[in-house]
N, CA, C and O atoms as a GROMACS GRO file, in nm:
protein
  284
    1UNK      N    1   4.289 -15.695  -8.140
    1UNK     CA    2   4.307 -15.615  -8.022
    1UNK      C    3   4.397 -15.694  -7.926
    1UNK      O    4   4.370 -15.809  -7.893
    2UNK      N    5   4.567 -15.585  -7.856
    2UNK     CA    6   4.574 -15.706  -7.760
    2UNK      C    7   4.496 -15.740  -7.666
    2UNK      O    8   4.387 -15.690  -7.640
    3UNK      N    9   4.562 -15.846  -7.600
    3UNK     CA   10   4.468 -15.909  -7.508
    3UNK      C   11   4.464 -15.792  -7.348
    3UNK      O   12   4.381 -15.732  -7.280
    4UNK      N   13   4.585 -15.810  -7.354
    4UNK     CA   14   4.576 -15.685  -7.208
    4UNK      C   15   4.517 -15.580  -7.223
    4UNK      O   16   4.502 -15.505  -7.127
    5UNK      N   17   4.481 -15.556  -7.318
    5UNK     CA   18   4.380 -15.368  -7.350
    5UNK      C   19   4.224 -15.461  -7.338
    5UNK      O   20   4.143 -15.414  -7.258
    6UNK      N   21   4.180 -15.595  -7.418
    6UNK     CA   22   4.080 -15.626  -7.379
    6UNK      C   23   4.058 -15.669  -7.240
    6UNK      O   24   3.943 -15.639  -7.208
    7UNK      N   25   4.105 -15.712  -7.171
    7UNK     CA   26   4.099 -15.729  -7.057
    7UNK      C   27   4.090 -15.635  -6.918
    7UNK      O   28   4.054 -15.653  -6.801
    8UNK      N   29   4.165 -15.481  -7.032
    8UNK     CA   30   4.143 -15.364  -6.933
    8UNK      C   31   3.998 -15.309  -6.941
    8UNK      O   32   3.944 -15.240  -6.854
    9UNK      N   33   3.940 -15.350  -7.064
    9UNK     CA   34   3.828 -15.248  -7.100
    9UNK      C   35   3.734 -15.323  -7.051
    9UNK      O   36   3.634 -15.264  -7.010
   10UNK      N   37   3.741 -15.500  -7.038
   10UNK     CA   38   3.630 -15.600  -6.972
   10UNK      C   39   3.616 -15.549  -6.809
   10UNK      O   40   3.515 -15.519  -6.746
   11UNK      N   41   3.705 -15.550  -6.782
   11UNK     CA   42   3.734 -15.514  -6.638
   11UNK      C   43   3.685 -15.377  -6.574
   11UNK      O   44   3.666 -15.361  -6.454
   12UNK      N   45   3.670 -15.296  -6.656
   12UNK     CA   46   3.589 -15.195  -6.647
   12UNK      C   47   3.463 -15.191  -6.671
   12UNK      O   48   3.378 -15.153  -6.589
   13UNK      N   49   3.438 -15.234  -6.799
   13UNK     CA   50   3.334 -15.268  -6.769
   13UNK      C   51   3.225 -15.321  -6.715
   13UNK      O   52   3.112 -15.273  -6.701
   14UNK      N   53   3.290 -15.474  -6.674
   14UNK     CA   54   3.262 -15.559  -6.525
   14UNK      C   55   3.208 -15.431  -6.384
   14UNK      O   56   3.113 -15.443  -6.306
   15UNK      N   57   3.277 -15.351  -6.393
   15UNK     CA   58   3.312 -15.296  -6.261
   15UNK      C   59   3.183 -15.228  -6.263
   15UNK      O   60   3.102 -15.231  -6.170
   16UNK      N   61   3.164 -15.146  -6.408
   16UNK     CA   62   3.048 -15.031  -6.446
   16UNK      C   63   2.940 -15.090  -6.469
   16UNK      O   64   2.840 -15.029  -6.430
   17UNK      N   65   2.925 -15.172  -6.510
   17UNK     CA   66   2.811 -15.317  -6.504
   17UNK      C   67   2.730 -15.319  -6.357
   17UNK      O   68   2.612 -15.306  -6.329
   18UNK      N   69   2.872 -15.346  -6.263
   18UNK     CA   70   2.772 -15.448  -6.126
   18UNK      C   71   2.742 -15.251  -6.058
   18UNK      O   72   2.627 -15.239  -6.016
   19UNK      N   73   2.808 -15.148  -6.048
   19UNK     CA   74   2.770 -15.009  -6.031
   19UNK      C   75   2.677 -14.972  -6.068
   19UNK      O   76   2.618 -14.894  -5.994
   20UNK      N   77   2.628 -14.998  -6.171
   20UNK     CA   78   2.487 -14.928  -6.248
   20UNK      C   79   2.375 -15.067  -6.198
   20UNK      O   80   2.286 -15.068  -6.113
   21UNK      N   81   2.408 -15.138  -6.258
   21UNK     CA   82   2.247 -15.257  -6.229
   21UNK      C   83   2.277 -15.236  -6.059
   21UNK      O   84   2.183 -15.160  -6.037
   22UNK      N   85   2.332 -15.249  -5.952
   22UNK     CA   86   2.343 -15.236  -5.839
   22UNK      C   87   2.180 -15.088  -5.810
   22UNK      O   88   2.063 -15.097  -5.773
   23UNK      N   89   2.271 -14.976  -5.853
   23UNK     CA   90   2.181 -14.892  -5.860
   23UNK      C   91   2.061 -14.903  -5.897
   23UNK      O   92   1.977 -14.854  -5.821
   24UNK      N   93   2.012 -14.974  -6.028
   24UNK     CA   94   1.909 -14.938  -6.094
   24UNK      C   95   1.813 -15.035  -5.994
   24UNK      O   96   1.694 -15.004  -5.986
   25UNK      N   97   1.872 -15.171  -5.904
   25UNK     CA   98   1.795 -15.280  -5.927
   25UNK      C   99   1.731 -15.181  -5.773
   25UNK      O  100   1.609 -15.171  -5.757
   26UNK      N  101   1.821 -15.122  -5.681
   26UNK     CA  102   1.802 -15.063  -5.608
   26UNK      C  103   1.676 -14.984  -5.565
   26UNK      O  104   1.584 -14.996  -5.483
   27UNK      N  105   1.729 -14.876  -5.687
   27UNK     CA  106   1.600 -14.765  -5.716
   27UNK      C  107   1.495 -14.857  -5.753
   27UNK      O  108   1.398 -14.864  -5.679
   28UNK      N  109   1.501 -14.931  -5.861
   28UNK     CA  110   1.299 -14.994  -5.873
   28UNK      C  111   1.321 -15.048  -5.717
   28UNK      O  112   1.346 -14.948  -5.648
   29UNK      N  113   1.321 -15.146  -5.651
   29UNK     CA  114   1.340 -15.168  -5.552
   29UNK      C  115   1.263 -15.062  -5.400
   29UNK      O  116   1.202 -15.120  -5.311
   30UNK      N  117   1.275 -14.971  -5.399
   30UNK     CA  118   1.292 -14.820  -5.347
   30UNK      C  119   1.149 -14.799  -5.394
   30UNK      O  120   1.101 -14.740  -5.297
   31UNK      N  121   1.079 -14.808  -5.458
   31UNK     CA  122   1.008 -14.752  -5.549
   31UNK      C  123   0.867 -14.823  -5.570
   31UNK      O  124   0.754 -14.775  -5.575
   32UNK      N  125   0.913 -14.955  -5.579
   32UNK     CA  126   0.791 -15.045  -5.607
   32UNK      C  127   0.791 -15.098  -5.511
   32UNK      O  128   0.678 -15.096  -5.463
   33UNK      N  129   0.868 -15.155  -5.445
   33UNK     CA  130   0.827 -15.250  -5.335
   33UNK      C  131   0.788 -15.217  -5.202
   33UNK      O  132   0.760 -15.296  -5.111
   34UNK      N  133   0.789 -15.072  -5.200
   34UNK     CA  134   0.802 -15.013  -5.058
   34UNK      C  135   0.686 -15.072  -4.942
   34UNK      O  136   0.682 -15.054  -4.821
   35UNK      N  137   0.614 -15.131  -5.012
   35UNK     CA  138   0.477 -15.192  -4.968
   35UNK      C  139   0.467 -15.321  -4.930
   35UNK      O  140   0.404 -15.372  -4.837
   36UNK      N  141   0.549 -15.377  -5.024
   36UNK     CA  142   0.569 -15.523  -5.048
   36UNK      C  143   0.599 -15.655  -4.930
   36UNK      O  144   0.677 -15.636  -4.837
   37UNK      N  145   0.560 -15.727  -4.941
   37UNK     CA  146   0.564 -15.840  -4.790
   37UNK      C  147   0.764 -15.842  -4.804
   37UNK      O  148   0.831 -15.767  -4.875
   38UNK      N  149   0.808 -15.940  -4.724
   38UNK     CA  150   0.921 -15.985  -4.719
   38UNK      C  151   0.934 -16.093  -4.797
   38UNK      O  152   1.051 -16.109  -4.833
   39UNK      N  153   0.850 -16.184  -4.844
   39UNK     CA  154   0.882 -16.274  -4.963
   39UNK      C  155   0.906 -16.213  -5.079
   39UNK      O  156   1.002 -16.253  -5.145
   40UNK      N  157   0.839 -16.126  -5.118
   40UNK     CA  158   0.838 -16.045  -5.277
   40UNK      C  159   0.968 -15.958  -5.238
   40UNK      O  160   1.046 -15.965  -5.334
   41UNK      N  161   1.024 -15.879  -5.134
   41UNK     CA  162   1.144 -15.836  -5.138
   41UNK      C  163   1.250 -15.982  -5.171
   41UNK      O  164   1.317 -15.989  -5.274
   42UNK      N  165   1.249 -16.054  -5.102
   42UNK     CA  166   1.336 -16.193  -5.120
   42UNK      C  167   1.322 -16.197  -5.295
   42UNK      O  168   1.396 -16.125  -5.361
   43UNK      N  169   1.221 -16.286  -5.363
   43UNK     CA  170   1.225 -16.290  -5.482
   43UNK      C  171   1.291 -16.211  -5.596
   43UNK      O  172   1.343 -16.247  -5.701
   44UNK      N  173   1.269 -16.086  -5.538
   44UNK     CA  174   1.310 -15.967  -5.627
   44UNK      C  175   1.469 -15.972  -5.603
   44UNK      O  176   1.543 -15.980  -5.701
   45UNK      N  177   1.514 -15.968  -5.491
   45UNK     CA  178   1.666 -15.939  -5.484
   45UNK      C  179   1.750 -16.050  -5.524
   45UNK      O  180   1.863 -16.041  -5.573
   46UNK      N  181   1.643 -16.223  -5.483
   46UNK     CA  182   1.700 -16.336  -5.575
   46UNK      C  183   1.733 -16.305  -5.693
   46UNK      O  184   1.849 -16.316  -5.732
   47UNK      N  185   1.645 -16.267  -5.759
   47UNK     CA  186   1.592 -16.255  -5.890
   47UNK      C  187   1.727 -16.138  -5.971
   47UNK      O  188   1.816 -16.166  -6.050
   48UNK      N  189   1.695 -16.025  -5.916
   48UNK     CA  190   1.758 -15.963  -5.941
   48UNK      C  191   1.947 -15.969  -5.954
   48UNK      O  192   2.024 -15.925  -6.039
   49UNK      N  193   1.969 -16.045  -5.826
   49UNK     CA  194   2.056 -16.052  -5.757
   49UNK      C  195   2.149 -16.161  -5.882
   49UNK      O  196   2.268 -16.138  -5.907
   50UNK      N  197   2.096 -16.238  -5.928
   50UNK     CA  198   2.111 -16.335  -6.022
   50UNK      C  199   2.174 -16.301  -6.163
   50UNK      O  200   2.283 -16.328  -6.213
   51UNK      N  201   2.034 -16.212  -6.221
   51UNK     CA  202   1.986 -16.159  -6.336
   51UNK      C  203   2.159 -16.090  -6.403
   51UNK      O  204   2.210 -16.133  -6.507
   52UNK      N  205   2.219 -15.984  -6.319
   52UNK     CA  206   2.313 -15.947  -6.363
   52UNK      C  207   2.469 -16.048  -6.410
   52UNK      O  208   2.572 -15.991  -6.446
   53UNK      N  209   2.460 -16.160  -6.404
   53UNK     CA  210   2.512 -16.267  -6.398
   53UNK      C  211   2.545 -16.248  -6.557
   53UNK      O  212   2.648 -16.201  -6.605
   54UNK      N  213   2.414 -16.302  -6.635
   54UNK     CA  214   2.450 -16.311  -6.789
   54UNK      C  215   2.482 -16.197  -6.857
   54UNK      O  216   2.490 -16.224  -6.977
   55UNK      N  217   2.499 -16.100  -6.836
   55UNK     CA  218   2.573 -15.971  -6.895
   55UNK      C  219   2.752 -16.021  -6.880
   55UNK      O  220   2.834 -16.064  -6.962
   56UNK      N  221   2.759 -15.985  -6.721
   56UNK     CA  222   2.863 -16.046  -6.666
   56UNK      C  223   2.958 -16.120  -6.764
   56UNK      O  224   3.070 -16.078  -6.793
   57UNK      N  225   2.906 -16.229  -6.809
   57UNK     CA  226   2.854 -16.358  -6.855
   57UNK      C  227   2.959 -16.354  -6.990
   57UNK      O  228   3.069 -16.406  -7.011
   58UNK      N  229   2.872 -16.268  -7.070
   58UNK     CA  230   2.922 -16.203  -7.234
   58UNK      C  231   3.031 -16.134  -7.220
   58UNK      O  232   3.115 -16.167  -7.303
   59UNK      N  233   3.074 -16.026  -7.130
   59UNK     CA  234   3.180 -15.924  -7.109
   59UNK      C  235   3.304 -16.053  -7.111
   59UNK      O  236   3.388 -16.052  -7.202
   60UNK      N  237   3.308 -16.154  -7.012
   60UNK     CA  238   3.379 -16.234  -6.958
   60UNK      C  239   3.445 -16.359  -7.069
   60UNK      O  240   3.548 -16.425  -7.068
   61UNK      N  241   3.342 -16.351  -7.151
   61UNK     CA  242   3.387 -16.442  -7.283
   61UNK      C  243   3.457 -16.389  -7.356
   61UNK      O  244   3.564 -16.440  -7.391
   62UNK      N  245   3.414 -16.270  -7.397
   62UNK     CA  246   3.465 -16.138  -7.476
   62UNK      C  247   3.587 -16.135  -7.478
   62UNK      O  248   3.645 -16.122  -7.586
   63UNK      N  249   3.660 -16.148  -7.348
   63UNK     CA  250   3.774 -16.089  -7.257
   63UNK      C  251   3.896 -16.214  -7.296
   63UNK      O  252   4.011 -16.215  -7.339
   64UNK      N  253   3.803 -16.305  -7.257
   64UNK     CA  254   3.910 -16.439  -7.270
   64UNK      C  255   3.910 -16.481  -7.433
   64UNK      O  256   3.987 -16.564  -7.481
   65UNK      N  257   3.839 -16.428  -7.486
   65UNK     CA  258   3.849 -16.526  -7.597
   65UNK      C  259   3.974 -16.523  -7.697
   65UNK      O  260   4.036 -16.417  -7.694
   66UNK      N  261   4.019 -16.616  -7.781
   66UNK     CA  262   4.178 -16.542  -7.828
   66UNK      C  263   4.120 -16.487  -7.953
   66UNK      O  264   4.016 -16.509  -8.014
   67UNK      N  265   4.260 -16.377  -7.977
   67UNK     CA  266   4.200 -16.317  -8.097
   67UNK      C  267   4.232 -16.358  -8.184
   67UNK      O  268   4.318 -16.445  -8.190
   68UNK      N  269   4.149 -16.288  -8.321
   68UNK     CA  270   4.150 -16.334  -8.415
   68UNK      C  271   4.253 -16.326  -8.521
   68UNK      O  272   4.315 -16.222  -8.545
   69UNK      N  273   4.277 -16.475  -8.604
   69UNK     CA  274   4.394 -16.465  -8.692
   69UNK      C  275   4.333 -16.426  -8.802
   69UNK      O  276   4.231 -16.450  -8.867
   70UNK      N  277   4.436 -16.349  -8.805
   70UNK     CA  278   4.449 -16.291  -9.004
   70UNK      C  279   4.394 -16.099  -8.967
   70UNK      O  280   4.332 -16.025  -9.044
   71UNK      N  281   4.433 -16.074  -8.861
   71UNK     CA  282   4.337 -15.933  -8.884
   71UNK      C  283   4.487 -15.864  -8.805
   71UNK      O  284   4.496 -15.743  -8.784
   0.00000   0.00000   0.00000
């Protein structure tokens, strides 16, 4: 694959990645914690806030990595 088409499709995906977990971490968020002290909001959004990192993570290797010879 060239590299500039992988890099278009990482990049999107990057984008659709931090859009959706943004949302999702949101809604539980919304949902469960509505009760919750201000430390357990902290933890959670640490936590959370973090978590989307190693997805990130894989897309980003994906992207850079060179391609492969012989194909």
């Amino acid at each position: 694959m060239p590299v500039r088409l992988k890099k278009l499709i990482g990049t999107v995906l990057l984008i659709l990645l931090v859009i959706v977990y943004a949302l999702v971490a949101t809604t539980i968020a919304v949902a469960q914690l509505a009760e919750s002290g201000p430390l357990t909001h902290f933890v959670f959004f640490l936590v959370t806030g973090l978590l989307w990192i190693l997805p990130a993570m894989a897309i980003i290797k994906w992207m850079v990595a060179p391609p492969r010879v012989g194909r």
